[in-house]
N, C-alpha and C positions, 0 to 999 in steps of 0.2 A: 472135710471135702471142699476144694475151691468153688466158689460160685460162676457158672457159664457165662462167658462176657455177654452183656446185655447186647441186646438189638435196637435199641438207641440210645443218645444222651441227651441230656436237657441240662442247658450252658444257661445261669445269669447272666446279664449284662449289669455286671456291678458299676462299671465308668458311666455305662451312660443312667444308674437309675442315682446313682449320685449325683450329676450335674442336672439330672430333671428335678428333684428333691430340694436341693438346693435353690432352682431358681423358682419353685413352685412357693419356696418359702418365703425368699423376699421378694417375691412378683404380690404375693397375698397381703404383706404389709403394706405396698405403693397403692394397691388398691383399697384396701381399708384405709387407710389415708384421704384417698380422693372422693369416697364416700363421705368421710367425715367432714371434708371442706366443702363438698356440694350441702349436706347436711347445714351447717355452722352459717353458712351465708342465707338459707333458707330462713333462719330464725333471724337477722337482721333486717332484710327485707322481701317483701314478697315475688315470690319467683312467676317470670315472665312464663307464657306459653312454649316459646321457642326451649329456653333455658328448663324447664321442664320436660321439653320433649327431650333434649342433649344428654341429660339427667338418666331417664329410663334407656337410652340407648347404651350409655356405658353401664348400667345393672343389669341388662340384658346380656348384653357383653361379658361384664364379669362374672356371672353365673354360670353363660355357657365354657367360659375361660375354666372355671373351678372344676364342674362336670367333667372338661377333656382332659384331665391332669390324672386320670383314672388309667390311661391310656399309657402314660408316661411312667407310674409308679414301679412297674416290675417287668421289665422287657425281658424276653427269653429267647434265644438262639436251641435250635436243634440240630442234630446229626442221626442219620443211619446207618446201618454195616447188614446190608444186604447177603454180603457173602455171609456173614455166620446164620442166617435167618437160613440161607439154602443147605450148611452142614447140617443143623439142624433138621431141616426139615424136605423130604424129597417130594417130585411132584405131587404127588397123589394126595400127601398131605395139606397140602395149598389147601385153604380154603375159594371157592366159587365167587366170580364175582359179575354182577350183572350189569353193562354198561347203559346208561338210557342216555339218548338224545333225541332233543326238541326241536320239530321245526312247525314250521305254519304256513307262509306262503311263499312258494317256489319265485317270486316276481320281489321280495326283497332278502330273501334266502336262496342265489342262483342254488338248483340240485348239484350242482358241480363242485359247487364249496361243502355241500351235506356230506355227496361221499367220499372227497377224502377225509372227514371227522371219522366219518363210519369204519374206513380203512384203516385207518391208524390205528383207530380202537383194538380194529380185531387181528392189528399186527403186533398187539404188545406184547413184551417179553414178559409171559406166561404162559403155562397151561395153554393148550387149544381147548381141550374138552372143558377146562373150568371158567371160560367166557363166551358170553352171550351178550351181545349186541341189539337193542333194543332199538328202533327211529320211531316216534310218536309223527305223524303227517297230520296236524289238527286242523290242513285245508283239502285233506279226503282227497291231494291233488293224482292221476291218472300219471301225471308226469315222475314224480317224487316217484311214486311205486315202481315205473319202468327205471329209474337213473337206481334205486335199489336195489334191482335184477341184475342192473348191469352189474353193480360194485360186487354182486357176491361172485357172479363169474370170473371179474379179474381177481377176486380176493384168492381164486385157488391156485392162481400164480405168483398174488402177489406175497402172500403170507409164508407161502414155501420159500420164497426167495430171501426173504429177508433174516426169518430163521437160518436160514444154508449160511447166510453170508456176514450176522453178526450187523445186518443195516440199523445205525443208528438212527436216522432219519426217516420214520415209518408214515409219514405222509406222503402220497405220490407226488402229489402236485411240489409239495417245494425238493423232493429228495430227484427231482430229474429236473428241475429249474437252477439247482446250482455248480458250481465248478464243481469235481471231483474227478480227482486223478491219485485216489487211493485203490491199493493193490490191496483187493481180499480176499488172494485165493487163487487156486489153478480155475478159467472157466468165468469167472466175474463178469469182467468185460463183456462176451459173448453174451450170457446171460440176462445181463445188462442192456444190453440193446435190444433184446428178444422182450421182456419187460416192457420196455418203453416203448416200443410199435405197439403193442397189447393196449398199453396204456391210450395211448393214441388215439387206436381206434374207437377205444370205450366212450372217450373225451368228444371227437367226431360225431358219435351216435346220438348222445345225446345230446348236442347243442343242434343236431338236425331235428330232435325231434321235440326238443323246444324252439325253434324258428318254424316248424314247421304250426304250430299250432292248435294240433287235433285235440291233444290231450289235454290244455288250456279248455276246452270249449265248454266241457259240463265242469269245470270248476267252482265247487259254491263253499267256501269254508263255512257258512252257516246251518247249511242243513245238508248231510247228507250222513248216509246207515254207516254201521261200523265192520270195518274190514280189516281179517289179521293174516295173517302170511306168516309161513316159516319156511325158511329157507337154512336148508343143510343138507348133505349128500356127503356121507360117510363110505359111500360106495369106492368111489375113487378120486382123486386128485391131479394135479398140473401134471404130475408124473404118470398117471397112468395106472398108480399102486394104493394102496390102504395104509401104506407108513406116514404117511405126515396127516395129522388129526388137524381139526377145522372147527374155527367159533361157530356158535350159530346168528343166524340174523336174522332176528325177526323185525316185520314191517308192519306197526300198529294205527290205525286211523281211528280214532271214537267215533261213536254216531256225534251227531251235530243238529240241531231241533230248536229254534228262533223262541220256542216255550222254552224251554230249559236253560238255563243258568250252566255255562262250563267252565266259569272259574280259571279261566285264563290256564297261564304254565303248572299251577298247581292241580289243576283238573287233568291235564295233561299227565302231569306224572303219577298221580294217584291211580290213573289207568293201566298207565305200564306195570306201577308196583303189582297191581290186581294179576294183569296177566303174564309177568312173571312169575307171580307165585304159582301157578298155576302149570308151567312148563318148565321151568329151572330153578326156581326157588334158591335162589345163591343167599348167604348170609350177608353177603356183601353191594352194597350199591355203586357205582360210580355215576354222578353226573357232569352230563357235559353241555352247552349250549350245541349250536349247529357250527356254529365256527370256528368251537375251543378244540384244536388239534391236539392231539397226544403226541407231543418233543421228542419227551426222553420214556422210550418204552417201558424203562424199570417203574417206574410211576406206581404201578399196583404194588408191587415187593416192596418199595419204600414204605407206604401206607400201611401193608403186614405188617410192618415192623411195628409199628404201634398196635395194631388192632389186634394180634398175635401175642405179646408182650403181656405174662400173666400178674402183674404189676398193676398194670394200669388199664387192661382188656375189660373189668367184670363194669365200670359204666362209663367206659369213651364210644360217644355219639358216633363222632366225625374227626374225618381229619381233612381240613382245608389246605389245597397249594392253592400261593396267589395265582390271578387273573393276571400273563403274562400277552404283549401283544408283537407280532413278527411283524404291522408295518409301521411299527412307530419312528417318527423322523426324529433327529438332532435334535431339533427344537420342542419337538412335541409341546408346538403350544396350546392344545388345547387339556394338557395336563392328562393324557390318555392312559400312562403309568400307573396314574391310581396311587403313587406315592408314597402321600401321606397315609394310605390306608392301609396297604401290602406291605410297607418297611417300616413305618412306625404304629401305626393303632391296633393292629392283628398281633405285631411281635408284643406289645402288649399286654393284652389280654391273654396272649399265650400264659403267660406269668400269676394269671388270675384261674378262670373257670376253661378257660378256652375262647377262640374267636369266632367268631356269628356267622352263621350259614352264608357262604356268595354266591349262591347262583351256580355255579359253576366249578368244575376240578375239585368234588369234595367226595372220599371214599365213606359212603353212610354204612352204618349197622344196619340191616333190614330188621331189625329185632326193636330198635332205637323208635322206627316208625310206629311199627303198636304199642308205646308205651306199656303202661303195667295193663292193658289188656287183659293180651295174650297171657297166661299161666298157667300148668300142667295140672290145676283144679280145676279150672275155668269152665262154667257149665259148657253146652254143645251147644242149647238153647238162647243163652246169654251169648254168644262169640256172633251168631246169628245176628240178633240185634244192633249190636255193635256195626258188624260187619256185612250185612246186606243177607240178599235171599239163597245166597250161592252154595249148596253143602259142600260142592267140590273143595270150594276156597278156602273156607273153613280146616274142612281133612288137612288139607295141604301145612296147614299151619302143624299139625301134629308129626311131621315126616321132611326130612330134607331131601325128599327124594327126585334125580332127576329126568325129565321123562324122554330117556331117547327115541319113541316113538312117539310121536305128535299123530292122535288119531285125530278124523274128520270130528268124533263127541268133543274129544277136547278142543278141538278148532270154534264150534257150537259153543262151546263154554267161556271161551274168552268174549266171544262177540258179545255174548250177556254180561259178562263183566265191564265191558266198554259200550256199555247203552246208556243210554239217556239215563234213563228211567232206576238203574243201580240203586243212586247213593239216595233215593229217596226213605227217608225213615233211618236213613245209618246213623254212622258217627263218623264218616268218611270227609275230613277237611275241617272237622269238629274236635277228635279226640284221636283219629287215627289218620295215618300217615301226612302227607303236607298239608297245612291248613290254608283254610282258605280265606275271607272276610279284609283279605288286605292285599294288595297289587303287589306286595316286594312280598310273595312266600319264603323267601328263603330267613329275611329277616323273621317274620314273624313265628318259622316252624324252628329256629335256631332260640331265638327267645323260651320258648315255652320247653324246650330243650333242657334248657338249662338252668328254669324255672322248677324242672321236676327233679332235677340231681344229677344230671347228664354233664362228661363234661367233652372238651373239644381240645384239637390238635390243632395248631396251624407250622407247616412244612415248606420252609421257600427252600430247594435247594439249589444248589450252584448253578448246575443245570435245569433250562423251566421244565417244569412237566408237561404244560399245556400251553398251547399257543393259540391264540384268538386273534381277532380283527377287529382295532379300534376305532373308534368313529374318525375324522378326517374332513368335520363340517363342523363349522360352528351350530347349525341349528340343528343338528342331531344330537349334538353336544349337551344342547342346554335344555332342548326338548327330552330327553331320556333321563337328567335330572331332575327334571319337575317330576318326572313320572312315579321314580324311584322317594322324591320327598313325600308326593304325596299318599303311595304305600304306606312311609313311616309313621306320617299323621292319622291315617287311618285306622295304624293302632293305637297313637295315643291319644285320640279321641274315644276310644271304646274302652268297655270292663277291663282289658288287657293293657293296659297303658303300663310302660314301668315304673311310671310313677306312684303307682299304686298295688297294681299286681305283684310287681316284683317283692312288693315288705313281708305277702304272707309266703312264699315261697324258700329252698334250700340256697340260692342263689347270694353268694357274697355282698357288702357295701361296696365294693370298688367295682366288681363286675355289672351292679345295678347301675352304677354311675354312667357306666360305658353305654348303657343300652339308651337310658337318660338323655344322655347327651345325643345319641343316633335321633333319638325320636324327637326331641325338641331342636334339634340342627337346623328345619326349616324357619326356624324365628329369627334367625340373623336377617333373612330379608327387612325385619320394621327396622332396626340401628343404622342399618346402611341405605336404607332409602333416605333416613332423617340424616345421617352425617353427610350423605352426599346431597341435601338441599339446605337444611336447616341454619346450617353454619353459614354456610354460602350466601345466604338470603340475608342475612343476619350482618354479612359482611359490607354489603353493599349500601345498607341503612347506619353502617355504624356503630353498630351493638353487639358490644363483646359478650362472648360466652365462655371465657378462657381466661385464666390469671394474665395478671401483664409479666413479659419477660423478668422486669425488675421483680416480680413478688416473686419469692419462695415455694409460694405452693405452685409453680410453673415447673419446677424442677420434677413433682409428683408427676405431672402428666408429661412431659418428657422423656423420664425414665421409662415408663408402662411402654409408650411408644417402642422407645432406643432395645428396651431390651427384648419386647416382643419380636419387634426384626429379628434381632441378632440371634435368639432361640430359634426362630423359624431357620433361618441361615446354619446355624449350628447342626440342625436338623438334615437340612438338605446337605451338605456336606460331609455328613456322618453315614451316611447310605451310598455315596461316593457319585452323588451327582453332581454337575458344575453349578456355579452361582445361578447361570441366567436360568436355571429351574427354577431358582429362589422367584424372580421376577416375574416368571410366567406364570404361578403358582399365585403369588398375589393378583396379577390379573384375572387368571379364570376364577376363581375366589369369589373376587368381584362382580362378575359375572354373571355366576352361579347365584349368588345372592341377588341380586335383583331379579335376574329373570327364573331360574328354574326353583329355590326357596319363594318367590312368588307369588308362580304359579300354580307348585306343587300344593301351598297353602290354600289359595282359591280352589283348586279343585277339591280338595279333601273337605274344604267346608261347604260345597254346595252339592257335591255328594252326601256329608252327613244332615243337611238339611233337604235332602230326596230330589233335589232341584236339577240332580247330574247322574247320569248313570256311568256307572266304574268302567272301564274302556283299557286296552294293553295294546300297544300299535308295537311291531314287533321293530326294531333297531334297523335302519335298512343298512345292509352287510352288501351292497353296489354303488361303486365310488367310479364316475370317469375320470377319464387323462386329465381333462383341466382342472377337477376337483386334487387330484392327488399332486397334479405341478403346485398349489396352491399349496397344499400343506408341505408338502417337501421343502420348500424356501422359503417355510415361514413365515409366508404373508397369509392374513385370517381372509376367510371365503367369507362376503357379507352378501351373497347369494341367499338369504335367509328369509323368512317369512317378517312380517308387517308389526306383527304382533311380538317377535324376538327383538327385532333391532330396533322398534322407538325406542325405547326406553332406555335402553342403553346410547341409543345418539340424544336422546330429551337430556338426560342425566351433566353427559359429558358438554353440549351446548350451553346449559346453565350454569357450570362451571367454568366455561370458558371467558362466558360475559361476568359474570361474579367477580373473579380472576381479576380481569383485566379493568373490571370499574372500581371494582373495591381497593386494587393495591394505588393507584390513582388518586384514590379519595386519600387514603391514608398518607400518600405524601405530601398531597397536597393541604391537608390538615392535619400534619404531624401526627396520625393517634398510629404509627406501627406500633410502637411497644405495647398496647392495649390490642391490635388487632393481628398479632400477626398468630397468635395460634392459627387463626383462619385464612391467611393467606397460605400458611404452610400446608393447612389440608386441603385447599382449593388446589393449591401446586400441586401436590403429591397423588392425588385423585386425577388429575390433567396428566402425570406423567408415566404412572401407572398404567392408564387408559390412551396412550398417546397413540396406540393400530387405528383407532375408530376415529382417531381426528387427520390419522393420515389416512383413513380411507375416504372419510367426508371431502378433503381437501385436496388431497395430492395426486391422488392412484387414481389410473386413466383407464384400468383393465376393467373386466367381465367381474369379477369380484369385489369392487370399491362399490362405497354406498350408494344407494338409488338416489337419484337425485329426492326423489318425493319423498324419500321417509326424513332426509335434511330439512326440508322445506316443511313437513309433519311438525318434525322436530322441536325446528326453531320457534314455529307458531305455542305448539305448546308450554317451550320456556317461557315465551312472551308471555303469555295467558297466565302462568303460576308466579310471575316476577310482580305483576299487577296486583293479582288474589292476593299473593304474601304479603305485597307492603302494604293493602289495605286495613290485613289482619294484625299487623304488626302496629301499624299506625292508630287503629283503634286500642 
């Protein structure tokens, strides 16, 4: 008997794990090489400070260079065929899926952007009865809960319509902001207009009643009781009738208690998972941010396709689609794509164990969250301890049952589960569902994932799933990386580090590498603070740290250079983006290492010395007109805090004067061939970094640097030009 065509494929990338293979091979001998000459000159004479520091940047370098090549080893392409998943399998058969989305406060989350996530959600192409829509409000905002009331009202026009009419575009907000002049249907049009008055009015209401202010006024995201809402009405619909079925949506608030510890977006979802279980218990999870729209409705059937799929169903965690974003510009220079992580480091890993929880657009197992727990021996009194004081919650675990009547007890019973006081004495952000002890849960609940034997999916398809809102500031930019660095650190500073947890675990050597290299990523910051002064410093006294051009071993470090471009470059144009990605890419890079590898550093170590308490500031998702002209044409916003832009204008400053005294000295006392390693990285650092010298110098708008942080700036080069050649001089 033939075998049924599978419901998806998993394609190698034989070309490209070839060309990564190969350059991974002789990229490893240029750098054992240049080990061996920093080494060999060691033992001739005794190595300088500077030349020392030079030394550990490139082993730093090199290490984390070896670690990312984990990424590159076995790259894998996937496909789905949704239609045979529906011959297969008719509604009813679908399994259940529950959507959760996160929000915190309506003043950098406008409510207007929440519900259309929320809409989208509950317009996908599936099942009405098999989805349930979750909003977590973790600022207990009056407002959020009324712009929630609204959305399910429009929802019973809008969900009907777009079903009737095959709308591929199930967010309201962009599906009546763009041209369309497609015919679908006798009645569309009409339809369509009737829709978008609806729509209108909804939009109207509530930005009156966020100007208006009332429901702002008892706003305290810290303290206040926990409030659940359910919202559904099977009675009747936009029609009038009981034929077209409706998600439900429920409206979740935790209490909130300045005693209590709530563990940021993982506290958050661990509550929903509770009181989901509790009223729809779907097998399925979907998460979404507040601003990650559902695209492409099939989104869930894709996902089936894997998680259905008896092949590979009995231990796939997740399935991740990239973080894709609708206002990214041409230039996207502040590298908002995500790139190198969505099209090469996740296709990756694909190829290994699977790739690492993001935050966002990822279909979970609910089963996956309780680990080996949950078991059909499992005492009654053990699931207890584990899992809180709750027996409902508990039961629940034994029955997939869904409850189409939501009584006032069971309304009582979530509020208990989203109290303060719950996870006291559990195993809740310890051993059960998202953990908590680290700012980036998703890394860290993906980790431990895949630590136990779990494996993972990652799905870009042609079409995005899900559509978010990219930052469009620089200091949102580099600030939401420090935050996410130092998440990382704060696993690998603890018992959990991969550096050590992962050896007694089910988890591969290459898959370990990947988590490796995530978690020590924030250490590029020490190489590039030193290569962006040390050489420099170096240059201007005359003391080389760099073969001369005539030596031979200049060709070693050369090469590393020439071809790490060219790999990068290779990279970016294998994903079919233009070169100046390549450029902008080495800029924010840059960046990102100085300022948010950092900071992210500092804070995780004065956290781990009790000195800082852990803190999550949520991404502000509101950009004005001159903020967006700025990113639109490509010129960087340096509207930035004190703390973001010294450092990067101290940096580029001392390069300037280096630069231009150093290349000076060198002609005028013939030492180029000994000194131009470092005039070449003093120039490449200047041209790399050339926004921030045209904003010090050229650019007259609202956006070009403060004059004071120049004048900061300069003082500070002054002051490190002095330090250094005293230290030097000694």
């Amino acid at each position: 008997m033939e075998a049924p065509p599978p419901y998806n494929l998993c394609n190698p990338n034989k070309k490209s794990a070839i060309i990564n293979r190969s350059y991974a091979l002789l990229h490893s001998i240029a750098i054992t090489s240049l080990i061996f000459y920093r080494l060999s000159s060691f033992f001739h004479s005794t190595p300088s400070l500077p030349l020392l520091l030079a030394f550990t940047s490139e082993l730093i370098l090199s290490v984390l260079w070896l670690l990312s090549q984990a990424f590159l080893w076995r790259p894998f392409t996937r496909q789905t065929f949704p239609e045979r998943l529906l011959q297969d399998k008719n509604d009813d058969e679908l399994p259940a899926i529950d959507v959760f989305i996160c929000t915190a406060d309506p003043e950098t989350e406008p409510p207007l952007e929440v519900m259309n996530t929320v809409l989208s959600a509950m317009a996908m192409d599936y099942p009405a009865e098999k989805l349930s829509v979750y909003v977590s409000d973790d600022g207990g905002c009056g407002l959020t809960l009324y712009a929630m009331k609204e959305a399910w009202e429009f929802s019973r026009y809008w969900v009907p319509f777009c079903t009737r009419f095959g709308i591929k575009t199930r967010c309201p907000k962009l599906y009546f902001s763009r041209f369309d002049d497609e015919f679908l249907g006798q009645g569309y049009e009409a339809e369509k207009e009737k829709i978008k008055l609806k729509y209108k009015l909804m939009e109207k209401q509530v930005q009156e009643a966020e100007s208006n202010g009332k429901m702002l006024e008892e706003f305290n995201t810290k303290n206040h009781p926990a409030h659940v809402e359910v919202m559904q009405d099977e009675s009747h619909n936009a029609n009038g009738t009981n034929q077209v079925k409706m998600p439900r949506l429920v409206y979740v608030s935790r209490e909130k208690n300045p005693s209590y510890h709530h563990h940021f977006k993982a506290g958050a979802l661990n509550v929903l998972f509770r009181v989901s279980n509790m009223i729809s218990n779907s097998p399925y999870i979907l998460v979404l941010d507040c601003d990650m729209r559902c695209n492409d409705p099939t989104s869930a059937k894709q996902a089936m396709c894997f998680h259905i799929d008896p092949k590979i169903n009995s231990n796939l965690a997740f399935v991740q689609f990239p973080q894709k974003f609708h206002n990214l510009s041409k230039m996207d220079i502040y590298d908002g794509q995500l790139r190198s992580t969505f099209l090469v480091k996740w296709p990756g890993m694909d190829g290994l164990q699977g790739p690492m929880l993001s935050g966002s657009g990822f279909y979970m197992k609910r089963k996956a969250l309780y680990r080996d727990i949950v078991q059909e021996d499992t005492d009654f009194t053990q699931l207890k301890q584990y899992l809180g004081p709750s027996n409902e919650l508990v039961k629940s675990l034994k029955s997939a049952k869904y409850n189409t009547d939501v009584t006032s007890r069971l309304l009582e019973e979530t509020r208990f589960l989203a109290s303060c006081k719950y996870e006291e004495g559990t195993q809740w952000g310890k051993q059960v569902g998202f953990l908590y002890m680290s700012l980036l849960e998703d890394y860290f609940t993906g980790f431990n994932l895949h630590c136990e034997g779990w494996k993972s999916i990652f799905y870009n398809p042609s079409s995005p799933a899900f559509l978010g809102t990219a930052t469009t500031k620089l200091n949102d930019t580099l600030l939401q990386g420090s935050r996410w660095n130092c998440g990382a650190l704060q696993v690998t500073f603890s018992r959990f580090s991969p550096l050590i947890y992962g050896l007694k675990s089910r988890m591969s050597l290459l898959q370990r590498m990947c988590y490796v290299y995530l978690s020590l990523q924030p250490f590029y910051f020490f190489p590039i603070w030193c290569l962006a002064t040390i050489p420099q410093l170096c240059l201007l006294h005359g003391i080389p740290l760099y073969p001369k051009v005539s030596n031979s071993w200049f060709m070693v470090f050369s090469y590393i250079f020439i071809m790490s471009q060219l790999k990068h470059l290779e990279e970016v144009l294998s994903t079919g983006d233009p070169i100046r990605t390549w450029w902008n890419e080495q800029r924010i890079w840059m960046m990102k290492a100085i300022i948010s590898y950092t900071i992210g550093m500092l804070n995780a170590v004065l956290k781990l010395l009790g000195l800082k308490e852990a803190n999550f500031v949520p991404t502000n998702k509101v950009a004005d007109d001159e903020q967006i002209t700025f990113y639109q044409n490509g010129l960087f916003n340096f509207q930035a805090s004190t703390v973001v832009l010294t450092p990067l204008i101290t940096l580029v400053t001392l390069n300037m004067i280096c630069f231009a005294a150093g290349a000076t000295r060198t002609i005028v006392d013939g030492s180029f061939n000994a000194m131009f390693g470092q005039i070449f990285l003093s120039f490449y650092v200047l041209m790399v970094q050339y926004p921030l010298i045209d904003g010090m110098i050229f650019r007259k708008d609202k956006g070009r640097v403060p004059t004071s942080v120049t004048l900061l700036s300069l003082a500070i080069s002054a002051s490190f030009l002095c330090f250094g050649s005293l230290i030097i001089k000694s």
